[in-house]
Every structure is written in structure tokens, then in C-alpha cells.
C-alpha positions in Angstrom: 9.2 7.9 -25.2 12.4 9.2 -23.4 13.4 5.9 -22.5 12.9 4.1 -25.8 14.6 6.9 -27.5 17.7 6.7 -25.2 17.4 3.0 -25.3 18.0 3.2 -29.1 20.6 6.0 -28.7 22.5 3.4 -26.5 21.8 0.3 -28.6 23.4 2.3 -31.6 26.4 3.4 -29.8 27.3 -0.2 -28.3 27.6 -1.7 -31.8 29.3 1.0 -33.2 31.9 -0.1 -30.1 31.5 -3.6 -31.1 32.6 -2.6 -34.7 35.5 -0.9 -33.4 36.6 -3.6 -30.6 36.5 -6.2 -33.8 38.3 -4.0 -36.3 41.0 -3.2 -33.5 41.3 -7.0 -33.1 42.3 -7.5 -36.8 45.0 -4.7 -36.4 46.3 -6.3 -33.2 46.4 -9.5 -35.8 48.0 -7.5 -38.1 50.7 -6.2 -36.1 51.6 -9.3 -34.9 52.1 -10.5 -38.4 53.7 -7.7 -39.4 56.5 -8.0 -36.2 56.6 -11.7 -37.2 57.7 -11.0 -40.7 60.0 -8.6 -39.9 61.7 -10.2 -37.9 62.0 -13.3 -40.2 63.3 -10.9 -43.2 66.2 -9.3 -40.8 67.2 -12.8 -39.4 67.5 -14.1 -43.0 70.0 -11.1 -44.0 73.8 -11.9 -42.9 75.3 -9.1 -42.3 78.7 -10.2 -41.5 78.4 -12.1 -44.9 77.4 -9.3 -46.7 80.6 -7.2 -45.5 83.1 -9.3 -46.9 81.2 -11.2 -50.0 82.0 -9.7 -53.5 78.1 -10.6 -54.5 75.5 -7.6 -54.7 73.8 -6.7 -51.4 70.3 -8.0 -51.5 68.7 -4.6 -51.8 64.9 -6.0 -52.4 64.6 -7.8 -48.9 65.8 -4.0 -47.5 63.4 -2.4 -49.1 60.4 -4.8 -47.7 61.7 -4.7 -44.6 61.2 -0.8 -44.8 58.0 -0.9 -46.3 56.8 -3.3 -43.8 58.1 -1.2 -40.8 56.3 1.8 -42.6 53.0 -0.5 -42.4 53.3 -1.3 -38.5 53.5 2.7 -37.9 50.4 3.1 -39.9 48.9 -0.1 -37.8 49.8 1.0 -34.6 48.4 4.6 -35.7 45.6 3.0 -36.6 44.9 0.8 -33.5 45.6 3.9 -31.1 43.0 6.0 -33.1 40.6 3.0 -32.6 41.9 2.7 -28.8 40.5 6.2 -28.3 37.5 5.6 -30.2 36.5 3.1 -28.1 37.4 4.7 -24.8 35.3 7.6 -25.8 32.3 5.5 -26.4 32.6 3.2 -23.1 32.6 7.0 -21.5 29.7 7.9 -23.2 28.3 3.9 -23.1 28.4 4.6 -18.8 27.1 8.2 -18.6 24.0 7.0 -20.5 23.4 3.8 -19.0 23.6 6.7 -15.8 21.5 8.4 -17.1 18.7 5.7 -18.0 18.7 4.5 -14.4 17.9 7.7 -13.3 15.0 8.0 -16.1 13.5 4.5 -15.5 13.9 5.3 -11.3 11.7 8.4 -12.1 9.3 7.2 -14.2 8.8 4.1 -12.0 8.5 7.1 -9.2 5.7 8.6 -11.4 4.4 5.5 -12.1 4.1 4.5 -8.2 3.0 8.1 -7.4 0.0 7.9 -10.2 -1.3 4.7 -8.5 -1.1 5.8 -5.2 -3.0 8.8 -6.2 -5.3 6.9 -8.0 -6.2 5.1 -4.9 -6.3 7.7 -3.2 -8.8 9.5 -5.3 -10.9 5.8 -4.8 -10.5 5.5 -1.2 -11.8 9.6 -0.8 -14.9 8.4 -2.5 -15.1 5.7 -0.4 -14.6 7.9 2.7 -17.2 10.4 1.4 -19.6 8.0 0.4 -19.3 6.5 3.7 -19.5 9.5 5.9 -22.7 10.7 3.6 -24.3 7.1 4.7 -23.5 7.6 8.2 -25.1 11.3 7.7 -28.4 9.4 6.0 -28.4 7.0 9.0 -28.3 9.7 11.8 -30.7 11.5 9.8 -33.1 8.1 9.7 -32.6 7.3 13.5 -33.4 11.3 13.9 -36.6 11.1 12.1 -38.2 7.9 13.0 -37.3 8.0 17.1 -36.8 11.5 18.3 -38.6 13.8 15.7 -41.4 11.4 16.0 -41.9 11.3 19.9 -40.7 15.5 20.1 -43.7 16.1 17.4 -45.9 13.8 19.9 -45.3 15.4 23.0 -45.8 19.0 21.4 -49.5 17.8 20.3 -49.6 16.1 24.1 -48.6 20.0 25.4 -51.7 21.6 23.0 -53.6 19.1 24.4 -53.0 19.3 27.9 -53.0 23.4 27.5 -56.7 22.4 26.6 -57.6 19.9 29.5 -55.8 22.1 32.4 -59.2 23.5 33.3 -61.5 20.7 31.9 -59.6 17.5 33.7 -56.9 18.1 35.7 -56.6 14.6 36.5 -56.3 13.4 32.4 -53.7 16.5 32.3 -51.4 15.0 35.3 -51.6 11.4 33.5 -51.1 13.3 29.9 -48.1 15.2 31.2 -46.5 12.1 33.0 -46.5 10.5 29.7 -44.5 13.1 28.4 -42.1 13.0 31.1 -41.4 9.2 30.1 -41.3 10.2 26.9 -39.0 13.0 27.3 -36.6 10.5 29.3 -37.1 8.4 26.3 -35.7 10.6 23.8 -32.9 11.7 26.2 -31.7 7.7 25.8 -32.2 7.9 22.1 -29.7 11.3 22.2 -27.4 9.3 24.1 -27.3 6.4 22.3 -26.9 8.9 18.5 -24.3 10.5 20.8 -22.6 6.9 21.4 -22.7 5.8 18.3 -20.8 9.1 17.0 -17.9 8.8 19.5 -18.3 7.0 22.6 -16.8 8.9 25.2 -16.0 6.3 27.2 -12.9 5.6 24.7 -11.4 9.2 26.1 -12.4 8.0 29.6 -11.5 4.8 30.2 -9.4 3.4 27.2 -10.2 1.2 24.5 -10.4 -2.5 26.6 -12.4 -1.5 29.4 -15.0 0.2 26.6 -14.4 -3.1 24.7 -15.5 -5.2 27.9 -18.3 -3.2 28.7 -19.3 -3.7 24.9 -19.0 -7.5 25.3 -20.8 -7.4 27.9 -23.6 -5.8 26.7 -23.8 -8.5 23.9 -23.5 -11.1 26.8 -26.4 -9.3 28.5 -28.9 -10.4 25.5 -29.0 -14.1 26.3 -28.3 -14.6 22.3 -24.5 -15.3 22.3 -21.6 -16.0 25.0 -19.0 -13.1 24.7 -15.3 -14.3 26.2 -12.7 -10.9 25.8 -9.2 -11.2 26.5 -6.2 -8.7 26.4 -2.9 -9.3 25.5 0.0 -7.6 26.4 1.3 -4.2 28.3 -1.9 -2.2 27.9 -1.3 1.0 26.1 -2.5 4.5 25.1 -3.9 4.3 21.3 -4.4 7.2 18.7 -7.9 8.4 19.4 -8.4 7.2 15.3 -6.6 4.1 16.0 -9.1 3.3 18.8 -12.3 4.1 17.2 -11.5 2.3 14.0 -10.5 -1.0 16.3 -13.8 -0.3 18.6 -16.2 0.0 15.2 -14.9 -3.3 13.7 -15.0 -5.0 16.6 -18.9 -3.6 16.8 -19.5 -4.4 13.9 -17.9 -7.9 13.1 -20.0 -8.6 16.3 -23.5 -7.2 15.6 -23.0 -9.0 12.0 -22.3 -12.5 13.9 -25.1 -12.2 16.6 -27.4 -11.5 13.4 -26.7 -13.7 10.7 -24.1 -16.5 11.8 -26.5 -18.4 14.7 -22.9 -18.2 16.2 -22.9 -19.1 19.9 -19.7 -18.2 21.1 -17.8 -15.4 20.2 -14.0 -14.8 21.3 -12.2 -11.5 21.3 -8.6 -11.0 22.0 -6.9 -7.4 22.5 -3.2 -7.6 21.7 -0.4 -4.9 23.0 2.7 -5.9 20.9 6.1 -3.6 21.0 4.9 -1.6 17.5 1.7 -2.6 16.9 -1.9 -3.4 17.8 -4.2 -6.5 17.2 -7.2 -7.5 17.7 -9.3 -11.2 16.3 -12.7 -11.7 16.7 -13.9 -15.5 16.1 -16.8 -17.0 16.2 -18.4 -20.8 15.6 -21.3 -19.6 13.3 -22.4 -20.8 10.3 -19.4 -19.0 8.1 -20.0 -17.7 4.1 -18.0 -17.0 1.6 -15.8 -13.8 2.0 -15.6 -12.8 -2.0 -19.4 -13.1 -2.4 -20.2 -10.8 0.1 -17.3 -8.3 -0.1 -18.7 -5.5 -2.0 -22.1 -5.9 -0.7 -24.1 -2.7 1.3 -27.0 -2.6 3.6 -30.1 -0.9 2.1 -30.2 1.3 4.5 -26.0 2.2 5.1 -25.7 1.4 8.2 -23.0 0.0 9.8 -18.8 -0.6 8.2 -19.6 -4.1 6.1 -16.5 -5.7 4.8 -15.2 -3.5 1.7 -15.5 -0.2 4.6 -13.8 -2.1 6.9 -10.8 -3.0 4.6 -10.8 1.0 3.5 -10.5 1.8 6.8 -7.4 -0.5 7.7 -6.3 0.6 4.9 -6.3 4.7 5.6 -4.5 3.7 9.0 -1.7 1.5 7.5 -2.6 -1.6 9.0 -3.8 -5.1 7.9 -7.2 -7.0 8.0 -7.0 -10.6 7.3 -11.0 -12.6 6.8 -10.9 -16.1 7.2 -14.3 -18.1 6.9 -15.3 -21.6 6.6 -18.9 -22.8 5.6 -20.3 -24.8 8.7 -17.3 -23.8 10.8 -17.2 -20.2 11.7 -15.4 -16.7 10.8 -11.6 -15.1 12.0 -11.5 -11.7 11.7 -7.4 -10.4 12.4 -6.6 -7.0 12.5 -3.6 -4.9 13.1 -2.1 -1.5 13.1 1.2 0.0 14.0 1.9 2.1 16.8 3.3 5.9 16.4 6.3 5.5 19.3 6.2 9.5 19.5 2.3 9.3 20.0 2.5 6.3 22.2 
């Protein structure tokens, strides 16, 4: 509204100096006729004849001459009134075409700002939305492995309290069970604990936990795993390392899955300001845009759309390229804080 209303204001104003500008053309025209015919009338009178010829002096040409000189003061009145006029307005013409650059700057400023905090608002649902998965998932894995065998070994203890006098034989065997199982649910903890932050990231840096991850996938005979790194090896943002260690998990786990892929290439790169890493594989490929938006049933895991939030949050760039038949490229990057580098 501001805008449009100043836009008029200004619209307005530049005709009424185009008005002027044409009208203080036509004096200019003016005076110039005016001089002209002056100057004719005088160069037509002979003075020298007039001095010394009995005839009557020729009183009417005077008298136009006069009233034409009294017309070019009006004129030239006129055209510096219109000089001014039009000074004034180019003054005013530049302090509001000032002024609406600094309106349309701000309100493209509030524009930008309403976007950014409308993604913003979509991308903290997304994050919430995501963490509340991740909180059903631990709660799933909680239930169904160590809930389950914890409930177990408390009926195996009740039973054992039981058999202690009966058979002390069934209630050695009953409570060596327990002891695997015990050892059982310790692994499970571990691997919840893992999957929450691996501490090996704080130990031993993002590539060595990435080899070790490779070569767990290696280990299951399903895939060949070849990991590379690039580059001066450097000390990453805790958040920056986690995010790069979970897509890489998960871009894998996805191919070993649902690609039949049976080679799968990973290359760490160290660059002066940023980090990359690609993942590609020779499985059977899909199409990206029919699978974007898709979610597991049971919210495991990043998928796609997570993954791109998640680049996204950091500053950095994912890039998906698959081919039906051929494989998938997954490229990521992020830049590198120098003062937390």
C-alpha cells in the first residue's frame, strides 16, 4: 500500500515536471522570437537619418519595440519562475525515488524474512516430528528386545527361587541362561547407546568410525564396501559429523536392502572450507521424486525428505542422482566453521 501510494505520488509529480519542462520550452521559443524581432525593428530604424530628415520620426515602430521589450521581461520572468519550479520538483522527484528504494529494500527484507520464517516454522515440524519418531523407535526396540528378555529373566529368578531346594542342577542351567541373557541385553543397550551417538565419533574421528562402519557392511557377505578419504583430515563440528555419519548409514542400509547393489563406493573429502562425502552404488536405481516424501511405517531411519532437512539445518547441499538399471550418487557437503576448525 505504501509503495503504490508513493508510486502514484511520484508518477503525479513527474508529469507535472514534464508540463513545466514543455511550457518553459515554448518561452525559450518565445524569447528567441521576441530578441529576433527586436532586433529586426531597431536595425530597420536610421538613426542618423532620422537626425537630419525634416519627415516625422516613426513613433509606432518605437513604441513596438518597447512593448516587445516589456514582453521579453515578462518571458524571461516567466521562464525563471518555471526554472525554479522545476528545480523544486527534480529535488523532491530524487528524495522520493530515495525514499522508495528504501521502502521496496524493506519490504523485500520483510518479504525474505517471512519466508525464511516460514521455513523455519516447517523445518521445526520436521525436526520435532523426526525426533518424536526416533523417540517411538527407541521406545519399539526398548519394548520388543530388552523389556521382553528383563521381564523373562525376572519370571526365570521366581522360578529358580523355587527350584533352589527342589533341583539344584535345573537352577544352575536356569540361571546360566540368564547370564546369556543378561549379556544379551547388555549388547542390545549398547547397540540403543550406538545408535543415539556413537562414541567412537568423539574417540576416533569421523573416517576411522566411517571405516569401521564399512566394514561392518563388508563383514555380511551381502555387498563389497570400498571407503576412501580425501584430503588433509580434519576435526568436524560434533553436529557436522553425526549428520555426515547418519546419511552415510543410512544411504547404505537403504542400498544393501532394496538396490541388490553389489558394490558400494564411499569417498570422504577434506577441502580448504568445506566437507564432502558421495556414496555410489551399482544397484538397481528408482526414481528420486517418487520416493521423496515417502516414510517407513515404523519411523525408522532419515529417508530422503529427513535427509535434505538435515543438510539443510547445517547449510550445506545434498545433490541425488539415480538411474533406473544403473545405480544411485548420493553428494553431500557442508562448510567448515575456520574458528571451530
Amino acid at each position: 500500500m505504501i509503495i503504490e501510494y508513493l508510486e502514484k505520488i511520484y508518477a503525479e509529480m513527474y508529469e507535472q515536471k514534464v508540463s513545466l519542462e514543455r511550457d518553459y520550452k515554448k518561452n525559450e521559443l518565445l524569447l528567441k522570437e521576441n530578441i529576433q524581432f527586436i532586433y529586426t525593428l531597431e536595425n530597420s530604424l536610421d538613426r542618423n537619418y532620422e537626425s537630419f530628415s525634416p519627415r516625422d520620426i516613426n513613433h509606432e515602430s518605437y513604441e513596438k519595440i518597447e512593448n516587445l521589450k516589456e514582453e521579453k521581461s515578462q518571458i524571461e520572468k516567466q521562464e525563471e519562475i518555471l526554472r525554479i519550479k522545476i528545480s523544486d520538483l527534480n529535488d523532491h522527484l530524487a528524495e522520493l525515488e530515495h525514499v522508495l528504494k528504501v521502502v521496496r529494500e524493506n519490504t523485500k527484507a520483510i518479504e525474505e524474512k517471512e519466508v525464511l520464517l516460514e521455513d523455519d516454522e516447517f523445518f521445526r515440524k520436521k525436526i520435532l516430528e523426526t525426533q518424536e519418531m526416533e523417540r517411538q523407535r527407541i521406545a519399539r526396540e526398548l519394548h520388543d528386545s530388552i523389556v521382553q528378555n528383563l521381564t523373562s529373566i525376572v519370571h526365570k529368578i521366581e522360578f529358580c527361587t523355587k527350584l533352589m531346594d527342589m533341583d539344584t542342577v535345573r537352577c544352575k542351567l536356569e540361571l546360566q541362561t540368564m547370564s546369556k541373557m543378561v549379556k544379551r541385553i547388555i549388547e542390545d543397550m549398547r547397540q540403543v547407546i550406538y545408535d543415539l551417538r556413537p562414541m567412537s565419533l568423539d574417540d576416533i574421528g569421523l573416517d576411522v568410525t566411517l571405516e569401521r562402519e564399512a566394514a561392518k557392511w563388508r563383514n555380511t557377505g551381502k555387498v563389497l564396501v570400498d571407503y576412501q578419504t580425501e584430503g588433509i583430515i580434519k576435526k568436524l563440528p560434533p553436529l557436522t559429523s553425526l549428520t555426515v555419519l547418519r546419511i552415510v548409514q543410512e544411504a547404505c542400509n537403504n542400498t544393501i536392502k532394496h538396490s541388490g547393489a553389489k558394490n558400494i563406493k564411499i569417498i570422504l573429502s577434506y577441502e580448504k572450507e568445506k566437507v564432502k562425502v558421495e556414496i555410489a552404488d551399482d544397484g538397481c536405481g528408482f526414481e528420486v521424486e517418487s520416493i521423496e516424501h515417502l516414510q517407513r511405517d515404523d519411523g525408522s531411519g532419515f529417508g530422503i525428505s529427513i535427509m535434505k532437512e538435515r543438510v539443510y539445518l547445517l547449510s550445506g547441499k545434498i545433490n541425488i542422482e539415480s538411474i533406473i538399471g544403473e545405480g544411485t550418487k548420493i553428494s553431500v557437503e557442508f562448510p567448515i566453521d575456520k574458528e571451530e576448525n
